[in-house]
SEKE-276312 format. One line per 8 residues: their letters; for each residue x, y, z of N, C-alpha, C. Coordinates in pm, 1 decimal, always signed. Layout:
N
A	X/Y/Z/X/Y/Z/X/Y/Z; ...
END
This chain:
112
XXXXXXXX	+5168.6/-4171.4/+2804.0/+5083.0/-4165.3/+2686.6/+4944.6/-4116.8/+2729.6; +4906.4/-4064.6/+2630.5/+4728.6/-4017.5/+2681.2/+4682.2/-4052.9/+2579.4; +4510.6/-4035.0/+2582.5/+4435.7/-4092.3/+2485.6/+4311.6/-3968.0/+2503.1; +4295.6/-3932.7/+2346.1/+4260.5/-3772.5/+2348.2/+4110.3/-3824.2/+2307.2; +4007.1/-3785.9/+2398.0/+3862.7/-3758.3/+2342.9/+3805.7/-3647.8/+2277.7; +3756.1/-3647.2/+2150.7/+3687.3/-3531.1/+2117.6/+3573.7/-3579.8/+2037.6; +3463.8/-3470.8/+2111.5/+3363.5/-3445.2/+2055.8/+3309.1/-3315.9/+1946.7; +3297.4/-3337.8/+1821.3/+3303.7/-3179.5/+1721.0/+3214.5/-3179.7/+1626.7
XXXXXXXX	+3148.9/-3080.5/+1561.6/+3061.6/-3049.6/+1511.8/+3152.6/-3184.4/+1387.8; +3059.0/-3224.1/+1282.6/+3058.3/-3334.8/+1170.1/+3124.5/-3224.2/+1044.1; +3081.4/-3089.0/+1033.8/+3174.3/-3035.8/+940.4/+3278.2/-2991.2/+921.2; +3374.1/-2984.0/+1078.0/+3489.1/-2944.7/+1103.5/+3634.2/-3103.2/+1094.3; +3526.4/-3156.4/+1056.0/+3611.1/-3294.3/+1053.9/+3755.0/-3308.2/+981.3; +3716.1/-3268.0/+877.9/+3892.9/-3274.8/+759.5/+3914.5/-3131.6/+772.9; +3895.9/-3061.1/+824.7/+3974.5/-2902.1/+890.5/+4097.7/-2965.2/+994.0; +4010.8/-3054.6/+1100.3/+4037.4/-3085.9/+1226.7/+4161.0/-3178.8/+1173.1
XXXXXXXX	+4136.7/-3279.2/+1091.4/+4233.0/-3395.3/+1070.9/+4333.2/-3345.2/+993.8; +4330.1/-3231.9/+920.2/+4467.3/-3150.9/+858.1/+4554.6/-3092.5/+916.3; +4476.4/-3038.9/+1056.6/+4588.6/-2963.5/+1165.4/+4634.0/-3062.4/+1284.1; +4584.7/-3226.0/+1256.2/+4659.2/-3286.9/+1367.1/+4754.2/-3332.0/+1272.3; +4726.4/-3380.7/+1159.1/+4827.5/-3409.8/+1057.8/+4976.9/-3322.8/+1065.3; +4938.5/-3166.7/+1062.2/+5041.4/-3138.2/+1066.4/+5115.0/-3087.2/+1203.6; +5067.7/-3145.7/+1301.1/+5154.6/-3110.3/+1429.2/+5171.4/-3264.3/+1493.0; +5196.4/-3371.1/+1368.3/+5260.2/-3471.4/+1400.2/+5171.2/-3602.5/+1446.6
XXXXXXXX	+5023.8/-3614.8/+1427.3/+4942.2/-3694.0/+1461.5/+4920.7/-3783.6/+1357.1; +4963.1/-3967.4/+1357.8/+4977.9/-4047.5/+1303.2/+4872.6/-4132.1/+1226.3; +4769.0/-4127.1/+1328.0/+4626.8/-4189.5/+1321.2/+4536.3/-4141.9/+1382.0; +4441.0/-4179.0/+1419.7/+4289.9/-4188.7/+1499.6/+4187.0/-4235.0/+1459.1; +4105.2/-4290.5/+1569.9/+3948.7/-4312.6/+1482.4/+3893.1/-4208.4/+1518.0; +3751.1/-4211.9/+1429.2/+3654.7/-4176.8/+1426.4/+3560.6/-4229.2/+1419.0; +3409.6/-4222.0/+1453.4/+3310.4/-4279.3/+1474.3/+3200.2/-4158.3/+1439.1; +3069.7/-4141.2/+1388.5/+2972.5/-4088.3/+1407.8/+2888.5/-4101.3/+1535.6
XXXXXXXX	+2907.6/-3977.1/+1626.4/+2804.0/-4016.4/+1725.2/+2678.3/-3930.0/+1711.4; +2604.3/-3933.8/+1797.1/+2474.2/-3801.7/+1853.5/+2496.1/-3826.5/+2017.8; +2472.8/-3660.6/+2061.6/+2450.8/-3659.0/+2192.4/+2386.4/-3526.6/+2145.0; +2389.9/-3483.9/+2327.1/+2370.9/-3367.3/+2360.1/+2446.3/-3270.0/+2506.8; +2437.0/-3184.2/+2517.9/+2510.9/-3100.3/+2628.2/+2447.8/-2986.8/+2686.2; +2486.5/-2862.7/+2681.1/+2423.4/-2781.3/+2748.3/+2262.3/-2738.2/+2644.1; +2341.5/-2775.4/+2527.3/+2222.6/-2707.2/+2464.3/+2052.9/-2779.9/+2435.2; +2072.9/-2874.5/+2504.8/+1967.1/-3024.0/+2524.2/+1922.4/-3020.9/+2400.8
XXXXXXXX	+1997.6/-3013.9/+2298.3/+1876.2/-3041.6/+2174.3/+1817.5/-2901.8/+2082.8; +1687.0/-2952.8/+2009.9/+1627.2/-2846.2/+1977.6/+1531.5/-2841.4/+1887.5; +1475.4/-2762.7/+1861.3/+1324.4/-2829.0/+1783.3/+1332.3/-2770.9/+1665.9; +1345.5/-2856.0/+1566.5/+1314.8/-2829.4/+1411.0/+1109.0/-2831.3/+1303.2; +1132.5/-2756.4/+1257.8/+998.1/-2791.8/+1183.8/+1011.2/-2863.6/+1034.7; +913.2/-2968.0/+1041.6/+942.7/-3028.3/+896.1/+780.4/-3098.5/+846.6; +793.5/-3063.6/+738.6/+610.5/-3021.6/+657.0/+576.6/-2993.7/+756.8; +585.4/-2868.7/+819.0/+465.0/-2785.5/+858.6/+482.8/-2857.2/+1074.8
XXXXXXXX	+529.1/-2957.3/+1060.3/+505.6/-2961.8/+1238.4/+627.9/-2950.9/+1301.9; +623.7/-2918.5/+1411.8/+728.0/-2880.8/+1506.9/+789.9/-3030.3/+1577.4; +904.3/-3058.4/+1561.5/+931.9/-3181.2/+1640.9/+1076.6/-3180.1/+1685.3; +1097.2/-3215.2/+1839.4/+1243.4/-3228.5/+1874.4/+1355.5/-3298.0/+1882.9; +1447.1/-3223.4/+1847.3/+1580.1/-3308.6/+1824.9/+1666.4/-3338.7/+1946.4; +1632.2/-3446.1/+2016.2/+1706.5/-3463.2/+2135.7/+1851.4/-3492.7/+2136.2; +1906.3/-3514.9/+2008.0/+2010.9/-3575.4/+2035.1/+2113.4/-3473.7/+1873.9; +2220.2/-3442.5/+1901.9/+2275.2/-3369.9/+1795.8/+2394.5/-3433.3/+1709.4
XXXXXXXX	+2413.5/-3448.3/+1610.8/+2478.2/-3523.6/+1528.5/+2618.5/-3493.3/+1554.1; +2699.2/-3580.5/+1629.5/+2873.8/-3501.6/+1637.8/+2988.7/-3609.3/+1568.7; +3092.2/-3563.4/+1570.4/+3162.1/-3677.5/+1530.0/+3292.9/-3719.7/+1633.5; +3299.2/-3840.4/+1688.9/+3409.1/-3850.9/+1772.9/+3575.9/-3879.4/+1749.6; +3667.3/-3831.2/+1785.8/+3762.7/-3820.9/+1755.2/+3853.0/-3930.0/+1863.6; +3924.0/-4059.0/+1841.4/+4013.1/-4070.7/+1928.0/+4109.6/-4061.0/+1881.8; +4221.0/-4022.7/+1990.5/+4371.8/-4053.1/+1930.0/+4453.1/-4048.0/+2040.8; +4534.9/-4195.1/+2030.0/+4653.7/-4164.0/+2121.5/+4794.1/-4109.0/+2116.0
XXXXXXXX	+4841.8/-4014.1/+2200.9/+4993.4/-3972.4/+2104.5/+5039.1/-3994.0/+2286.6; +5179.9/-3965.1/+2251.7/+5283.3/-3924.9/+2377.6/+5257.5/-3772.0/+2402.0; +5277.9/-3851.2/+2582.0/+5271.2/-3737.1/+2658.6/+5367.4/-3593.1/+2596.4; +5446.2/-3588.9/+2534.5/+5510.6/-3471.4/+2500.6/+5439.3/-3413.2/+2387.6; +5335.9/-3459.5/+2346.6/+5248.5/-3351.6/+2248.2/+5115.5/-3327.0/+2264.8; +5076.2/-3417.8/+2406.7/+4898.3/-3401.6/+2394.9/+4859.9/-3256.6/+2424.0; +4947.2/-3182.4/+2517.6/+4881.7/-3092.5/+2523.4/+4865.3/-2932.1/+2354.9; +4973.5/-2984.3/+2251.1/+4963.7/-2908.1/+2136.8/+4858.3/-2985.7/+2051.9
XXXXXXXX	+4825.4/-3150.4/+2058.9/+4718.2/-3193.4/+2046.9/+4559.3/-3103.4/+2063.0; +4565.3/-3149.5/+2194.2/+4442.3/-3052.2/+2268.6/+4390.4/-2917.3/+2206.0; +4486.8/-2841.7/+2180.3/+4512.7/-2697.3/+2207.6/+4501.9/-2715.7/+2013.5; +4540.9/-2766.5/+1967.5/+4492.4/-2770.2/+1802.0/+4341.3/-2819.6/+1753.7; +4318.6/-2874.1/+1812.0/+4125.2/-2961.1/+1820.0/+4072.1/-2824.0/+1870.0; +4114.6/-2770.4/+1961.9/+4042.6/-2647.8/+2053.1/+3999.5/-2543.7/+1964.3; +4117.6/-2519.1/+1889.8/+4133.3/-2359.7/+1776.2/+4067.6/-2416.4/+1652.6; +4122.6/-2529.0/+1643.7/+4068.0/-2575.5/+1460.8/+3920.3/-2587.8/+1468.6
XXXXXXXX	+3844.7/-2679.2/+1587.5/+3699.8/-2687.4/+1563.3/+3595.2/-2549.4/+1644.5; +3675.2/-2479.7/+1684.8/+3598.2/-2364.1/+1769.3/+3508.1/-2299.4/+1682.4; +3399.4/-2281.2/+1676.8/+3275.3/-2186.6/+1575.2/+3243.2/-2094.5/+1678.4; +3253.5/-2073.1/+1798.0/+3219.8/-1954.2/+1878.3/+3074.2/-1966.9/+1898.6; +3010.1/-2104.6/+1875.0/+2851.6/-2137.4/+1889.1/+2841.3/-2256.9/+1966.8; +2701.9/-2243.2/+2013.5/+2708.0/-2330.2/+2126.0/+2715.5/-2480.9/+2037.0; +2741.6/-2580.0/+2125.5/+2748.2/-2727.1/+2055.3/+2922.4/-2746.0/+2008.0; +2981.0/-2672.3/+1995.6/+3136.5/-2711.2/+1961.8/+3174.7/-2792.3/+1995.4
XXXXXXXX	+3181.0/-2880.5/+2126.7/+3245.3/-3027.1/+2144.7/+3295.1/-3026.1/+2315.0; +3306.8/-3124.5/+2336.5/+3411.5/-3156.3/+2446.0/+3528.9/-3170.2/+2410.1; +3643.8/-3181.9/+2498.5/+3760.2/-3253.5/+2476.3/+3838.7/-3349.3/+2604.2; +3878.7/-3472.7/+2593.3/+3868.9/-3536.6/+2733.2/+4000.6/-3601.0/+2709.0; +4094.3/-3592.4/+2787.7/+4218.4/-3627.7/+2771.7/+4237.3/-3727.3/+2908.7; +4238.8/-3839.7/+2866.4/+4226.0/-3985.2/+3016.3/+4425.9/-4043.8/+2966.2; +4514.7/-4070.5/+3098.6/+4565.0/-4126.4/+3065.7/+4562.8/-4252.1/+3046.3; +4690.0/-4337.2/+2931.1/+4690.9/-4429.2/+2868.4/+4786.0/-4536.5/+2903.0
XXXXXXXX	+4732.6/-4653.4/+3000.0/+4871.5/-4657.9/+3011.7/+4904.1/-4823.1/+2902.5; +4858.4/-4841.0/+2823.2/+4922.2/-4975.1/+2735.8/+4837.8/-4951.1/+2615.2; +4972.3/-4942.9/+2545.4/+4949.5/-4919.4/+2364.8/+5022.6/-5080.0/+2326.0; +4943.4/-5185.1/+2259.7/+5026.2/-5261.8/+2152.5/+4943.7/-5271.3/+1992.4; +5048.7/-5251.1/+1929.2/+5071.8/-5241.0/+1761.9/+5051.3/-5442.2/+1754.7; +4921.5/-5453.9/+1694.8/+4875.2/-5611.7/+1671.8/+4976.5/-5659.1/+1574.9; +5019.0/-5610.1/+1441.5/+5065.2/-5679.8/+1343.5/+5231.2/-5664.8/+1433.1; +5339.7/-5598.5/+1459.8/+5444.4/-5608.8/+1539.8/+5472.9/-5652.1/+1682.7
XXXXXXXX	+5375.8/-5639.1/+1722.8/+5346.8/-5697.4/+1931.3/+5475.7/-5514.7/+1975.1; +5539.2/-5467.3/+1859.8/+5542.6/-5317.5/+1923.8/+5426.0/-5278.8/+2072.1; +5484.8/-5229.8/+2149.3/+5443.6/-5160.2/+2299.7/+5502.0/-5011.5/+2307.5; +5387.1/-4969.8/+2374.5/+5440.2/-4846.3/+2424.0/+5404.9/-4745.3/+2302.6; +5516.6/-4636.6/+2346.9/+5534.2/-4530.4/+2245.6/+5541.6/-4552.2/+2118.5; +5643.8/-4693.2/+2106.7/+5662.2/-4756.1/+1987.2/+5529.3/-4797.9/+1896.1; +5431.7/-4821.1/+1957.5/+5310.9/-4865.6/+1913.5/+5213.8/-4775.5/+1852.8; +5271.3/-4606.5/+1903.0/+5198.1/-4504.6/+1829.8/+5270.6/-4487.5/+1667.8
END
């Protein structure tokens, strides 16, 4: 099992969750984060003064599936949230090794 990290721009969100939907993805959370990466930020003006944005508004994606789909996982987050601009996201795929389903005590695969 793996457990898929992604980091993606906040408007690609229900683009993103329609194409895991349809290549078989059950659940995930999400969370609102801010960071930053190569692009450290950046400076906006508002009434009139210049002030910087250190940190950029993203939204995080987890989800765990079986090893026999993370990598069409991956590879769907990759194409669906790509804008060809800087800030697009990370993607961090850590393996997983214990899934349990609270309301069944289900384990494993069974638990996705």
């Amino acid at each position: 099992m793996k457990l898929i990290i992604a980091a993606i721009k906040p408007y690609k969100l229900e683009e993103v969750r329609e194409a895991l939907t349809a290549v078989g993805v059950r659940g995930m959370m999400v969370s609102e984060i801010k960071g930053f990466g190569s692009q450290s930020g950046h400076t906006e003006i508002y009434r009139g003064a210049e002030y910087a944005v250190n940190f950029v508004p993203k939204m995080k994606l987890e989800i765990a599936v079986a090893d026999a789909i993370a990598d069409e996982v991956v590879e769907t987050i990759a194409k669906t949230a790509r804008t060809d601009k800087i800030g697009d996201g990370k993607i961090f795929v850590l393996d997983l090794q214990a899934v349990q389903r609270v309301r069944t005590g289900e384990s494993g695969e069974d638990a996705l």
